[in-house]
C-alpha positions in Angstrom: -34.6 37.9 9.2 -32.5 37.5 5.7 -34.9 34.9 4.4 -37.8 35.4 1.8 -40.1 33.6 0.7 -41.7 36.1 -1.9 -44.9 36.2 0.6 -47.9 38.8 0.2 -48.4 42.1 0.1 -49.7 44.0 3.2 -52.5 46.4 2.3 -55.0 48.0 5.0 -57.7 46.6 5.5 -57.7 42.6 5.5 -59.8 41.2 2.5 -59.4 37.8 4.5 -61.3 35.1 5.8 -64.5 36.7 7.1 -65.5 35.5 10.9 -69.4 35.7 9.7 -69.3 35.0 6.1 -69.2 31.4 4.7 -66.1 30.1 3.9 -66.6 29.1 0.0 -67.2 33.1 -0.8 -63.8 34.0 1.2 -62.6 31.1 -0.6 -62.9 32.5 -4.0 -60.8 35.6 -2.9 -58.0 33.3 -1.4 -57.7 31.7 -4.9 -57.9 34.6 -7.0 -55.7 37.0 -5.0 -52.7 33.8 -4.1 -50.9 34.4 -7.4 -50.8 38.1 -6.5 -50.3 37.6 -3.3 -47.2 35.3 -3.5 -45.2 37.4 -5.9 -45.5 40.8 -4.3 -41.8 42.0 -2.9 -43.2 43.6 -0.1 -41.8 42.8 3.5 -42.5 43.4 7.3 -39.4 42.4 9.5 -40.3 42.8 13.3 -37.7 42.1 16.6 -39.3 41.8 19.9 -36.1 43.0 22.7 -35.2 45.0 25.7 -38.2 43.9 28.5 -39.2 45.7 31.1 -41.1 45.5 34.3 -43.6 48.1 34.7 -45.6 48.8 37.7 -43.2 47.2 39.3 -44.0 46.7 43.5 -48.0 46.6 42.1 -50.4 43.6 41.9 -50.4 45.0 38.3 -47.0 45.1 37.4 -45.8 43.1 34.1 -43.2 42.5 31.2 -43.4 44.8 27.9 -41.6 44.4 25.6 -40.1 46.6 22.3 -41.1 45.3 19.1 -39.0 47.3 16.6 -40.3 47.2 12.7 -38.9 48.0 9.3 -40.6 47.5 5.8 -41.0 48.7 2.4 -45.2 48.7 3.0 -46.8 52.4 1.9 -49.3 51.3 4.4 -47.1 52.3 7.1 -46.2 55.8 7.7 -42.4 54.9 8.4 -39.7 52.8 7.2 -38.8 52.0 10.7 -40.7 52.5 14.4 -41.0 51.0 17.4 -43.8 50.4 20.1 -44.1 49.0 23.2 -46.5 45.6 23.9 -47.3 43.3 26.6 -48.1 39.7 26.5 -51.9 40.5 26.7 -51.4 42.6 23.5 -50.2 39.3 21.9 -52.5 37.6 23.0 -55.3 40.0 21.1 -53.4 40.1 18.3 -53.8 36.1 17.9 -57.0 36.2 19.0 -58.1 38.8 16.2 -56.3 36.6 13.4 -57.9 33.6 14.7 -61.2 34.9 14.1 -60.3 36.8 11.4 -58.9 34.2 9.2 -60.7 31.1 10.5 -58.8 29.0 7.4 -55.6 30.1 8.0 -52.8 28.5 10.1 -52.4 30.9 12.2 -48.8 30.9 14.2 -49.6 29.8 18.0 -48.1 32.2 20.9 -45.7 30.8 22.9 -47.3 28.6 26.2 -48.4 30.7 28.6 -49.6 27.6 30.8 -45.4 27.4 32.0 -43.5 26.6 34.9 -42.7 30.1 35.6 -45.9 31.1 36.0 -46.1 28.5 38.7 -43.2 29.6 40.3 -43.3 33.2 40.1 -40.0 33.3 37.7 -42.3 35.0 34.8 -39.8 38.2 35.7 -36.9 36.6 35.8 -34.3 37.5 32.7 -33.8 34.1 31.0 -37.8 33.7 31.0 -38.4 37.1 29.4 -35.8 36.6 27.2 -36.7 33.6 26.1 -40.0 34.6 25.8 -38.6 38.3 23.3 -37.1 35.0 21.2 -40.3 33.8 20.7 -42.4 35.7 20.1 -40.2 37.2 17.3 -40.6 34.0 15.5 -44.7 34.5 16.3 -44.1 37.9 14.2 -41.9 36.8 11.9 -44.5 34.0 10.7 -47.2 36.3 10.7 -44.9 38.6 8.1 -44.2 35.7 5.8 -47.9 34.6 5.7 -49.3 36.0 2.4 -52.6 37.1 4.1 -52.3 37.1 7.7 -49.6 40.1 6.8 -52.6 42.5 5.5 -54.3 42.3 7.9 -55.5 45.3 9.3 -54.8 44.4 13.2 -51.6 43.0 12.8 -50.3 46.3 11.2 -52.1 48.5 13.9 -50.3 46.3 16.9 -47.1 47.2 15.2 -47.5 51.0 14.3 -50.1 52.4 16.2 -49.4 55.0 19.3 -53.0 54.3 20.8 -52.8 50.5 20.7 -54.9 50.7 23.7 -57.7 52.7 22.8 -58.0 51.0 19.2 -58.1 47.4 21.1 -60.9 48.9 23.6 -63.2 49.9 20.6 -62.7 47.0 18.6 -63.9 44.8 21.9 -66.8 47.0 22.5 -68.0 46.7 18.8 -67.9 42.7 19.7 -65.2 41.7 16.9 -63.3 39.6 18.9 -63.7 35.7 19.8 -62.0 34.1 22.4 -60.8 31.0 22.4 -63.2 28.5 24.3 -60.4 26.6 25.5 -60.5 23.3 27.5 -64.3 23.1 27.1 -64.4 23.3 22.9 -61.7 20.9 23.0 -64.0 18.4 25.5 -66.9 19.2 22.7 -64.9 18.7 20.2 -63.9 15.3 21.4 -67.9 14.4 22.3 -68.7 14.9 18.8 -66.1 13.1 17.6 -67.0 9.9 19.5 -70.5 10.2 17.8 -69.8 10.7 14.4 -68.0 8.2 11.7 -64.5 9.8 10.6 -64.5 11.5 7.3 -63.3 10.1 3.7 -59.1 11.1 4.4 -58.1 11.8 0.8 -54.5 10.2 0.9 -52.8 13.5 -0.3 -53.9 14.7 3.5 -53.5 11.7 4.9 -49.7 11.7 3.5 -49.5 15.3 5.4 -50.6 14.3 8.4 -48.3 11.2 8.6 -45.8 13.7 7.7 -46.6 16.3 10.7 -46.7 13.1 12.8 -43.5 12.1 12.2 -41.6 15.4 12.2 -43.4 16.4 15.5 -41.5 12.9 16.6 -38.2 13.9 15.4 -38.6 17.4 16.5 -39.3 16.5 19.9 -36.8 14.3 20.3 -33.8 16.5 19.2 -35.4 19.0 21.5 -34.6 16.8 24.7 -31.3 15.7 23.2 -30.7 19.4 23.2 -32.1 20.4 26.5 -30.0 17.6 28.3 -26.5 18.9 26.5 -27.6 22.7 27.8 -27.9 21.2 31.3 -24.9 19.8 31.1 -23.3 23.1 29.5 -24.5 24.6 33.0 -23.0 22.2 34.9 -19.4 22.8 32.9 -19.8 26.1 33.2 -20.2 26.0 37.2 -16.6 23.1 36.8 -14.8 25.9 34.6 -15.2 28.4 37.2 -14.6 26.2 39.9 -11.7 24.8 38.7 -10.1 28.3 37.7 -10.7 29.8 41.0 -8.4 26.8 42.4 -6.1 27.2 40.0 -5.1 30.2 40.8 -4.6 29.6 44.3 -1.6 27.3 43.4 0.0 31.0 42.3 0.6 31.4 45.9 1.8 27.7 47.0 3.9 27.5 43.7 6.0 31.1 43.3 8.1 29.9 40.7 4.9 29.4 38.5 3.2 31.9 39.7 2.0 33.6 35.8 1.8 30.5 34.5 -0.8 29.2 37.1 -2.5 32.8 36.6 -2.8 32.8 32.6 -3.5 29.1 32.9 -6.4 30.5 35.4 -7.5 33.3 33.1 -7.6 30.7 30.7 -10.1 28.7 32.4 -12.2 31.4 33.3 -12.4 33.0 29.7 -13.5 29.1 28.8 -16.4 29.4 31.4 -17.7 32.7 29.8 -17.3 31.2 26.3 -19.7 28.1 27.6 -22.3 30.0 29.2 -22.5 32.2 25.9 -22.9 28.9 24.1 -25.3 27.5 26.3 -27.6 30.7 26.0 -27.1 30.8 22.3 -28.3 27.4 21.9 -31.3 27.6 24.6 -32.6 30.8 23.7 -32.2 30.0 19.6 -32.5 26.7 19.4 -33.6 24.7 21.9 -37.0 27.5 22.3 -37.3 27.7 18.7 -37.5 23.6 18.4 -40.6 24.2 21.0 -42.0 26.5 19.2 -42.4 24.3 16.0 -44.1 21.9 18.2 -46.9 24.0 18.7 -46.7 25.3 15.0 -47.4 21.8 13.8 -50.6 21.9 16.4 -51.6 24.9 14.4 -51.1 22.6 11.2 -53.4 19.9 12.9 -55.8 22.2 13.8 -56.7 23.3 10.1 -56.8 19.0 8.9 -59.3 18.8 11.7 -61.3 21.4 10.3 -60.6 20.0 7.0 -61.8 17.1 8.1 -64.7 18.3 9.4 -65.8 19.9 6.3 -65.8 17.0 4.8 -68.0 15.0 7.3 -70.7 17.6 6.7 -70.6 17.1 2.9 -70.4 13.2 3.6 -73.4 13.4 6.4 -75.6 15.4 4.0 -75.0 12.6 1.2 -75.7 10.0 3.4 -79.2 12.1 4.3 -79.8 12.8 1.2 -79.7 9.3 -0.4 -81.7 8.2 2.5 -84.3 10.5 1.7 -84.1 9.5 -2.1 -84.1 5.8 -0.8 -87.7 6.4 1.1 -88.9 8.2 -2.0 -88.0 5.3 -4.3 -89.7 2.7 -1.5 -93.2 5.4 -1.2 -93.5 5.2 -5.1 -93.0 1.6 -5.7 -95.8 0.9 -3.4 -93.3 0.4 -0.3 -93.2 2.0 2.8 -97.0 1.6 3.7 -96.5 -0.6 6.8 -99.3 -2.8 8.3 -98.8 -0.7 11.6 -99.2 2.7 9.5 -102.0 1.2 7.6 -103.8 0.3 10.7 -103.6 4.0 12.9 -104.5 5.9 9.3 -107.6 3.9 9.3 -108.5 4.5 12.5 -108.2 8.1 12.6 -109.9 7.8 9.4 -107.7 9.2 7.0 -107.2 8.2 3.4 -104.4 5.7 2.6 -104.0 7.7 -1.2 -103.9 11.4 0.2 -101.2 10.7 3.1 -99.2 9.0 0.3 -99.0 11.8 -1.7 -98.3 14.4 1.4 -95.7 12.2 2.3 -94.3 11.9 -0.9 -94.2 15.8 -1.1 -92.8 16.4 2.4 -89.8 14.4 1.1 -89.2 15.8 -1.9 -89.3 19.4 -0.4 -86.6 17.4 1.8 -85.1 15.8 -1.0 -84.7 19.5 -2.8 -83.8 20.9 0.6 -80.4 18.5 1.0 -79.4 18.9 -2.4 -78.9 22.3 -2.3 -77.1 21.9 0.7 -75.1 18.9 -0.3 -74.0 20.9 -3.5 -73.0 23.5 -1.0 -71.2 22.0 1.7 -69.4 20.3 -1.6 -68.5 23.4 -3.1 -67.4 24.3 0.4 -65.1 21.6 1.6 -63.6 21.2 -2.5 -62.7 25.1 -2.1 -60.8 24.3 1.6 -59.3 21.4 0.6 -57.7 23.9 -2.1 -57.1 26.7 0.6 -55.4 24.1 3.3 -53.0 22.6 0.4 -52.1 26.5 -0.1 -51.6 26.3 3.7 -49.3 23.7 3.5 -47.3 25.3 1.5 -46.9 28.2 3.1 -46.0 26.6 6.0 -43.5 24.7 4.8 -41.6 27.3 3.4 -41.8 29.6 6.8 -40.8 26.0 8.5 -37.8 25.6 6.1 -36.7 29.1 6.1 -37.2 29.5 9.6 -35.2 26.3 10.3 -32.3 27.3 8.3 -31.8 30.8 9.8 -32.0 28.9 13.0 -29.3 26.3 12.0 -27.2 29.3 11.0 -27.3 31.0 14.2 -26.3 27.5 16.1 -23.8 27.3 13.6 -22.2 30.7 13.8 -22.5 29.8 17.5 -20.3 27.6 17.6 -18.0 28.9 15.7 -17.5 31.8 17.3 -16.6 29.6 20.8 -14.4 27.6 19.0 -12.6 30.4 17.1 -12.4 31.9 20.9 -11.3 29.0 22.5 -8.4 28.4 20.0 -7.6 31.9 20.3 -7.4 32.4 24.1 -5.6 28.8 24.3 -3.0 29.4 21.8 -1.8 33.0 23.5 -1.4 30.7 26.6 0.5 28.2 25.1 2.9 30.4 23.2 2.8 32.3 26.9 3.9 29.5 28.5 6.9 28.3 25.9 8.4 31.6 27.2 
């Protein structure tokens, strides 16, 4: 990749987002560090190429693929090296960022949940290639990301010779979290039906009407896109059709006999030229628009757990003034009702003394939600700080990643072009002889 965006360093061990510790304290080290952080000239640049099928003819057999490295980090013990990785190595990779840096957007793997899986094509060479594509851009994120590139896990899954062993260990010692999939989601949505929706401050909201939108227009090139590479197949399949006929007129016509044959050539060179387009733009482009589309879910993710930070803080005022409210009623002579009145004096009890204990009870409670009111405040001000820095870090990976796609298309399509006008022209002049 030739774009920077002046991201992080990558140190050893991650100083990042803590899967047990609370969020505010982690916090504090994401704002003083970020200066730092963003200005360092360090750099990781990753390519995942060349799979392979191993254990092939074996209920066990799958794709690896070579992830090749080079960067200027002292953490590493070479400027360039390569490994070997599986999509279940991925797959722990994410898993360990995800828990690792819980505020974080943290890039999404490509879908495993595909077609091919269905079908039995996950083998096949335009899946796995496809699939390198990706999951370069997954890397490629994760380098540009001013913390997720320290952290200690990503830099072992690209260096270390006994990946294996080191993600054994690190699943016996219980440090990974896997994702509870379709069932968090459902609780997720339970919850949400039962509790009011947060305060939106309208610099988020603005964001999220932002993501909206460009998910729209995202997704809607990508079909444009995905139709025109069908259609490329389809041309291709004509070219070759059409050439192969062609040529048969060299026999039936004599007299043009290397005309009909350059003319042929001609048609057949076209054909190659298309189905290089057509790959350039599915595997580059088309997968790359995809893989934005679940990018922006990663976005969404972290607003929803913004969000959600907030609907503490605002549940625990709403508590708390309740409790001050009851308070304010038990001292002003309130809140001794006919009913309570009644059952205190038939068990006896004095109505003076179980005033007072229940005046103390809530202000124990009172004291109790204060503290953590001025804590789950002090905890959703710092994420609100930490997902704006999010943002922004997105956005440049999005925009840099964008335009190094657009010049990929572009240089695509020149290089057909500049092919088709050479090939065509050596025909022409061929046949004004």
């Amino acid at each position: 990749m030739e774009w920077q965006d002046e991201a992080g360093p990558s140190s050893g061990p991650s100083n990042g987002m803590s899967s047990n510790g609370p969020v505010h304290s982690d916090t504090d080290l994401y704002r003083s560090d970020y200066h730092a952080l963003e200005n360092d000239k360090t750099y990781i640049e990753s390519v995942v190429s060349d799979p392979a099928k191993d254990m092939d003819g074996t209920q066990n057999a799958h794709i690896t693929y070579l992830v090749t490295t080079k960067s200027n980090n002292t953490q590493f013990q070479n400027k360039e090296f390569r490994v070997r990785r599986r999509f279940s190595d991925f797959v722990f990779l994410y898993n360990c960022l995800n828990n690792e840096f819980q505020a974080c957007v943290v890039p999404p793997l490509p879908d495993k949940q595909r077609l091919e899986y269905i079908r039995g094509d996950r083998f096949s060479t335009e899946f796995t290639v496809k699939r390198a594509a990706s999951l370069t851009r997954y890397l490629s994120r994760i380098a540009h990301h001013p913390l997720l590139k320290r952290s200690k896990y990503y830099h072992a899954f690209l260096e270390s010779g006994e990946w294996n062993a080191y993600k054994k260990n690190n699943i016996a010692r219980g440090g990974l979290i896997v994702d509870g999939g379709i069932l968090d989601g459902l609780s997720d949505t339970l919850v949400s039906a039962f509790t009011r929706p947060p305060q939106t401050a309208q610099e988020f909201q603005e964001v999220k009407e932002r993501i909206d939108r460009l998910d729209v227009c995202v997704s809607h090139i990508e079909k444009v896109l995905a139709r025109s590479v069908r259609r490329q197949s389809d041309l291709v399949m004509d070219y070759q059709d059409l050439s192969q006929h062609v040529g048969q007129l060299e026999h039936l016509i004599p007299s043009l006999e290397q005309e009909f044959s350059k003319f042929a050539g001609g048609l057949q060179a076209l054909a190659i030229n298309t189905a290089v387009l057509k790959e350039k733009l599915d595997t580059d482009y088309v997968s790359s628009l995809k893989d934005l589309m679940h990018y922006l879910m990663s976005v969404r993710a972290l607003l929803k757990q913004r969000d959600q930070k907030q609907a503490d803080y605002e549940g625990l005022v709403e508590y708390n003034e309740r409790a001050e409210a009851d308070r304010a009623a038990l001292v002003s002579g309130g809140g001794n009702g006919i009913l309570r009145n009644k059952l205190e004096d038939i068990r006896g009890i004095n109505h003076e003394f179980s005033r007072r204990e229940r005046l103390q009870k809530l202000e124990d409670r009172i004291e109790s939600l204060t503290g953590e009111t001025d804590l789950a405040k002090t905890t959703s001000e710092a994420f609100d700080e930490q997902t704006k820095r999010e943002i922004n870090t997105f956005d440049k990976i999005r925009a840099g990643e964008m335009k190094e796609t657009l010049k990929t298309l572009t240089s695509g399509q020149v290089d057909f072009y500049a092919a088709l006008v050479k090939d065509w022209e050596a025909i022409y002049d061929a046949l004004g002889e």
